[in-house]
TIRO-2110 file (N, C-alpha, C; in Angstrom, 1 decimal):
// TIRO-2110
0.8, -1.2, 0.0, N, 1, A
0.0, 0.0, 0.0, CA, 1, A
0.9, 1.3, 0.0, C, 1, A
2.0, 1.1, 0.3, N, 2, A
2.9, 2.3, 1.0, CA, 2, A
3.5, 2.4, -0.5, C, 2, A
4.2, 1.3, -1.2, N, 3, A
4.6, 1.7, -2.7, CA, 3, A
3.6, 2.6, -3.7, C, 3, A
2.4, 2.0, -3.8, N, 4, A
1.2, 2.1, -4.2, CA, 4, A
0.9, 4.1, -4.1, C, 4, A
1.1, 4.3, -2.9, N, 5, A
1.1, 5.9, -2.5, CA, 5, A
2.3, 6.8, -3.0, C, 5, A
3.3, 6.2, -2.7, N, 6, A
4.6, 6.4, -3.4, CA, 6, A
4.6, 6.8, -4.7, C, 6, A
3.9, 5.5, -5.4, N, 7, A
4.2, 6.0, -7.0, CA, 7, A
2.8, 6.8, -7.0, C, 7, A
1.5, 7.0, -6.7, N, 8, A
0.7, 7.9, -6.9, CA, 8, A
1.3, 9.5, -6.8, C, 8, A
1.8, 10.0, -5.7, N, 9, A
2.3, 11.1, -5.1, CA, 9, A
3.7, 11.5, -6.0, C, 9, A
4.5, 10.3, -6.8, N, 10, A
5.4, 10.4, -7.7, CA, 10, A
5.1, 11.0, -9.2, C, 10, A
3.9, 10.6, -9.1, N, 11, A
3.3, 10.9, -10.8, CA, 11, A
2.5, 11.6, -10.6, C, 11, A
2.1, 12.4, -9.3, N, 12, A
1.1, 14.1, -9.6, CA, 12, A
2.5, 14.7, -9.4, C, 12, A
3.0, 14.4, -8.9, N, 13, A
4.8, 15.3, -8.5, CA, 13, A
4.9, 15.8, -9.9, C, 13, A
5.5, 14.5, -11.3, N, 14, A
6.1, 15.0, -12.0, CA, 14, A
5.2, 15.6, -13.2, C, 14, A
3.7, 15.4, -12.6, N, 15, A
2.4, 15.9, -13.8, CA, 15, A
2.3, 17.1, -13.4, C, 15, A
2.5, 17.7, -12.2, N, 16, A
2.5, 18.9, -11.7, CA, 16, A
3.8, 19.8, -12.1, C, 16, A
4.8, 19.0, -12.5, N, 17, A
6.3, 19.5, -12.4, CA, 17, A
6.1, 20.4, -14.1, C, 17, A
5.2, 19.4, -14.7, N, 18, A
5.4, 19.9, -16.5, CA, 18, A
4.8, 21.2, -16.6, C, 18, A
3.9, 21.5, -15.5, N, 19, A
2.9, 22.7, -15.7, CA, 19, A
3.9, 23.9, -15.5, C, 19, A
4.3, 24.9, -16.5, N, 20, A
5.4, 25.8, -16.2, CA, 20, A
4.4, 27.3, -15.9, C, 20, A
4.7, 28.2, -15.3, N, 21, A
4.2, 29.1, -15.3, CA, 21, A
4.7, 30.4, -16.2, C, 21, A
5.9, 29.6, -17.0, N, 22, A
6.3, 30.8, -17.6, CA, 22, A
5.5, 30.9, -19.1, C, 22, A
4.8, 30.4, -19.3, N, 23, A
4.1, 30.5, -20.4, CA, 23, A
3.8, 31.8, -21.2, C, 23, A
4.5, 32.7, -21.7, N, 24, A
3.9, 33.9, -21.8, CA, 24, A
3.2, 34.1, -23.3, C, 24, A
3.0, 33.1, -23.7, N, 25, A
1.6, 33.3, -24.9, CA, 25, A
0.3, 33.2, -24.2, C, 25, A
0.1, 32.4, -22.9, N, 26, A
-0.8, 32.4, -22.1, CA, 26, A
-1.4, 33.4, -21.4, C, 26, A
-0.1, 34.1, -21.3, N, 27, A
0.1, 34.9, -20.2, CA, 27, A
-0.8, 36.8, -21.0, C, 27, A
0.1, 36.7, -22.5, N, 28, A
-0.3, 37.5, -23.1, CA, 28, A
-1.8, 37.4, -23.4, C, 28, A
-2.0, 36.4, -23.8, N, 29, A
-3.4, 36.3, -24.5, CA, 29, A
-4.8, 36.4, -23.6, C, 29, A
-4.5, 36.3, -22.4, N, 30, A
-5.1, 36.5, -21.1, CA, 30, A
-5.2, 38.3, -20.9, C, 30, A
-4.0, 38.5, -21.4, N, 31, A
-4.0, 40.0, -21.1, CA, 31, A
-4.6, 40.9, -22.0, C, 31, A
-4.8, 40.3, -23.4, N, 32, A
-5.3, 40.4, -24.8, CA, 32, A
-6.9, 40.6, -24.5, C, 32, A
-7.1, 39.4, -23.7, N, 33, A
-8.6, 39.5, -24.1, CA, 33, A
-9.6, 40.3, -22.6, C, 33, A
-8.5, 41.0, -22.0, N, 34, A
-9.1, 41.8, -20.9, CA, 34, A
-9.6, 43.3, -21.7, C, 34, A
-10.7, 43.7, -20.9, N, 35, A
-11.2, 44.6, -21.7, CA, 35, A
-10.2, 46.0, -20.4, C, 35, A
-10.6, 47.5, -21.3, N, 36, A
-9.5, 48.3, -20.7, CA, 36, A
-10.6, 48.9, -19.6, C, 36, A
-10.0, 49.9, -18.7, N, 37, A
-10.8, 50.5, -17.8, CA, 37, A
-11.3, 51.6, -18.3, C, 37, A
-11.3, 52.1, -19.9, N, 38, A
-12.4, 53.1, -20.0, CA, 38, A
-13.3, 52.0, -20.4, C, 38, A
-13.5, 50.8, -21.6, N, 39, A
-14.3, 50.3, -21.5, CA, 39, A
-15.2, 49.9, -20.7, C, 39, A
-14.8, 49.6, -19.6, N, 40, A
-15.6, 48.7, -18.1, CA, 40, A
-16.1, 50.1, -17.6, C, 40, A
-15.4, 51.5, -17.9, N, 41, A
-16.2, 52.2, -16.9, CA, 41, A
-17.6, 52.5, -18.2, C, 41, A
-17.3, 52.7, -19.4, N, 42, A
-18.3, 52.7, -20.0, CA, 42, A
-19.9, 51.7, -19.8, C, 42, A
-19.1, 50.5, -19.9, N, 43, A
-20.1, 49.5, -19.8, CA, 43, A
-20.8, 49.9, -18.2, C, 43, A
-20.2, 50.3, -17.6, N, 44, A
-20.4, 50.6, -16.2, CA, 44, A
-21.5, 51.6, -16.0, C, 44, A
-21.4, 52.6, -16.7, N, 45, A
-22.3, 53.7, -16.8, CA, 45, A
-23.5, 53.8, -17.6, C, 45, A
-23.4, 52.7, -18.6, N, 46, A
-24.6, 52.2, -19.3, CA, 46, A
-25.5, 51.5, -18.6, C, 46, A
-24.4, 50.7, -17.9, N, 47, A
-25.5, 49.7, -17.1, CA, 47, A
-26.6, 50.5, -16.1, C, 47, A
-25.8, 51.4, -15.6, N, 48, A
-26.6, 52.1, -14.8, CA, 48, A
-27.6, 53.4, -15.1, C, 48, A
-27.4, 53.8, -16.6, N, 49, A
-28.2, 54.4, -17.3, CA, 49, A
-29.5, 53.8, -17.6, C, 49, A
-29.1, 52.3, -18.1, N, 50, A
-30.5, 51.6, -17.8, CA, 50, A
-31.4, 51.2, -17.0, C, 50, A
-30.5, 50.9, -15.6, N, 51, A
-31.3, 50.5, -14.3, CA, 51, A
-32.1, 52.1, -13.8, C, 51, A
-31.6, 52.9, -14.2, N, 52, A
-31.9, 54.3, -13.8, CA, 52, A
-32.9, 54.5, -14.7, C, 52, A
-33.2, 54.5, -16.0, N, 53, A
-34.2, 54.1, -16.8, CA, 53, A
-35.3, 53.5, -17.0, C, 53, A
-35.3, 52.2, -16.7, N, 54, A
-36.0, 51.1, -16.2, CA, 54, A
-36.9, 51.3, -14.9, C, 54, A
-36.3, 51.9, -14.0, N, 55, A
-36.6, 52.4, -12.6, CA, 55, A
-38.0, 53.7, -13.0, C, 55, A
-37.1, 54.5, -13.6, N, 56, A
-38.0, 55.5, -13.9, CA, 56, A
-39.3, 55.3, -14.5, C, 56, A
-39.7, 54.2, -15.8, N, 57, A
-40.4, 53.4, -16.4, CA, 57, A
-41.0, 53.2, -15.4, C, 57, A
-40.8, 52.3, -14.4, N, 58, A
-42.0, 51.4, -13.3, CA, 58, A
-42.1, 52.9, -12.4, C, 58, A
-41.4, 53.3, -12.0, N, 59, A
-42.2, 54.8, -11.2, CA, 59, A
-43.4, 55.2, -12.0, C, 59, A
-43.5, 55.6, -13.2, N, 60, A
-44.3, 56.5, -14.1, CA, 60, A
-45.3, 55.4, -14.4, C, 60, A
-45.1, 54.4, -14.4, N, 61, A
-46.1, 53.3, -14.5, CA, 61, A
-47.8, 53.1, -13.4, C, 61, A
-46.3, 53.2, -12.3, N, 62, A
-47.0, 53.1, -11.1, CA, 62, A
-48.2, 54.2, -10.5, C, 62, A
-47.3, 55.4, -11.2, N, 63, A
-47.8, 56.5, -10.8, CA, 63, A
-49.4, 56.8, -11.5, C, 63, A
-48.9, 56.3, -12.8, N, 64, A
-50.6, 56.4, -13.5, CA, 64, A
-51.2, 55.0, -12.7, C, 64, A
-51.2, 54.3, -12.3, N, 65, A
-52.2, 52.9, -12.2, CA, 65, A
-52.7, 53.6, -10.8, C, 65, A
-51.8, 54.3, -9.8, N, 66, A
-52.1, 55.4, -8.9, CA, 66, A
-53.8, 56.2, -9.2, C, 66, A
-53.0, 57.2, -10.1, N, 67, A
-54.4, 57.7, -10.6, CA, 67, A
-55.1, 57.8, -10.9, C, 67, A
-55.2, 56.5, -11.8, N, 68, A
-56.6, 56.1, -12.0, CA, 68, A
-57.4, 55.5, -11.2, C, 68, A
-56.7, 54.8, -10.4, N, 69, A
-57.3, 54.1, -9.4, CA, 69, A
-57.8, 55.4, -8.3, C, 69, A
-57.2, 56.1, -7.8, N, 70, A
-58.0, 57.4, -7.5, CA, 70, A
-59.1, 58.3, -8.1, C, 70, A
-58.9, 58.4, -9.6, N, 71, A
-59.7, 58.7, -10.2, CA, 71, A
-61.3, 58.2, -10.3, C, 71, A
-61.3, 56.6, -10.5, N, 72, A
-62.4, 55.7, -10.0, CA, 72, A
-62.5, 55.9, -8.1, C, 72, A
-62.3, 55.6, -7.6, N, 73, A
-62.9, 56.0, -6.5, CA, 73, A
-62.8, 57.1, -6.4, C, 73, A
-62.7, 58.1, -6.2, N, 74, A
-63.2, 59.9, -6.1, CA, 74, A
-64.3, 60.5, -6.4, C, 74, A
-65.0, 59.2, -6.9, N, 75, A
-66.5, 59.6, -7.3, CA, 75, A
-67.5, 59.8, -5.9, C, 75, A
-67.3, 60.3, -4.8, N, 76, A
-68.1, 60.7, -3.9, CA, 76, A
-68.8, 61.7, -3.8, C, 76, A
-70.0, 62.0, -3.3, N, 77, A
-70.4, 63.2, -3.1, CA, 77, A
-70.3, 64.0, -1.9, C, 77, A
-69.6, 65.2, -1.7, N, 78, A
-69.9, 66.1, -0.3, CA, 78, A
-71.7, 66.0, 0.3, C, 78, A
-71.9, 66.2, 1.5, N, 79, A
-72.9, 66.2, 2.0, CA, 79, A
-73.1, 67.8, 1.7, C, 79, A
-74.8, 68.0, 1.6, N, 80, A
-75.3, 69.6, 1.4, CA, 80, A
-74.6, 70.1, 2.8, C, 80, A
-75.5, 71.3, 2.7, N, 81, A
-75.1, 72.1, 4.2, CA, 81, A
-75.8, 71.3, 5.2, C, 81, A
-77.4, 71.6, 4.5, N, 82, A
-78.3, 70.6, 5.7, CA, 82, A
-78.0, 69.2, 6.4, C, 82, A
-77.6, 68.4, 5.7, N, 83, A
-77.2, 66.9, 6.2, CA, 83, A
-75.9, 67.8, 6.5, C, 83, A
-75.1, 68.3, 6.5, N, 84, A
-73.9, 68.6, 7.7, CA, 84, A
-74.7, 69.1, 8.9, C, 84, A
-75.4, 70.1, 9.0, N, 85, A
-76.3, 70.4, 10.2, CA, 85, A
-77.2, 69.5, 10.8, C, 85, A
-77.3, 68.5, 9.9, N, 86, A
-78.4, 67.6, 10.9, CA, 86, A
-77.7, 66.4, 11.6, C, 86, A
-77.0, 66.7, 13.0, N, 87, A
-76.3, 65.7, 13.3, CA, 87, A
-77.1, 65.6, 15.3, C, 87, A
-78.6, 65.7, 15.1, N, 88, A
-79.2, 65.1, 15.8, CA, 88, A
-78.8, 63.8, 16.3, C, 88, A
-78.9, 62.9, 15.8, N, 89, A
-78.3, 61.6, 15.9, CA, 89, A
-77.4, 61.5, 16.8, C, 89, A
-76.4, 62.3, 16.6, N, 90, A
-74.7, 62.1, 17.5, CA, 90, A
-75.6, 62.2, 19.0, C, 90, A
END
C-alpha cells in the first residue's frame, strides 16, 4: 500500500512539475482578451443608465395605475349644508 502511495504522489509530482508558469503566450493572450478601464467604466455607466431608466419606467407606470385608481374612486359626493347640520343623531 505504502509503494502504491509512493508512486501515486510520484506521478502528480512529475504531472504537476510539466505545468510551467512561464508560459507567456498564455500569459499575453489573457492580457489580450481583458477589456481596458475606460471600457468597463463605459459598460459601467450604461448599465446604470438603464437600471436608472428602467426604474423611472416602473415609477411613471405606477404612478398612472395610482391615478386612476384614484380617479375611479373619487366619485363621492360632499354632503349639502343641511345633512352637515343635521347631526341630531350624535
Amino acid at each position: 500500500m505504502k509503494k502504491l502511495a509512493f508512486v501515486m504522489v510520484g506521478a502528480a509530482a512529475l504531472g504537476l512539475g510539466a505545468c510551467s508558469g512561464n508560459n507567456q503566450d498564455a500569459v499575453q493572450n489573457a492580457e489580450l482578451n481583458q477589456p481596458s478601464a475606460d471600457q468597463l467604466n463605459e459598460l459601467a455607466n450604461q448599465a446604470a443608465m438603464d437600471a436608472a431608466n428602467a426604474e423611472a419606467a416602473a415609477l411613471a407606470n405606477q404612478q398612472k395605475q395610482l391615478n386612476e385608481a384614484n380617479a375611479a374612486a373619487d366619485e363621492t359626493k360632499n354632503p349639502s349644508d343641511e345633512q352637515e347640520q343635521n347631526v341630531s343623531g350624535m
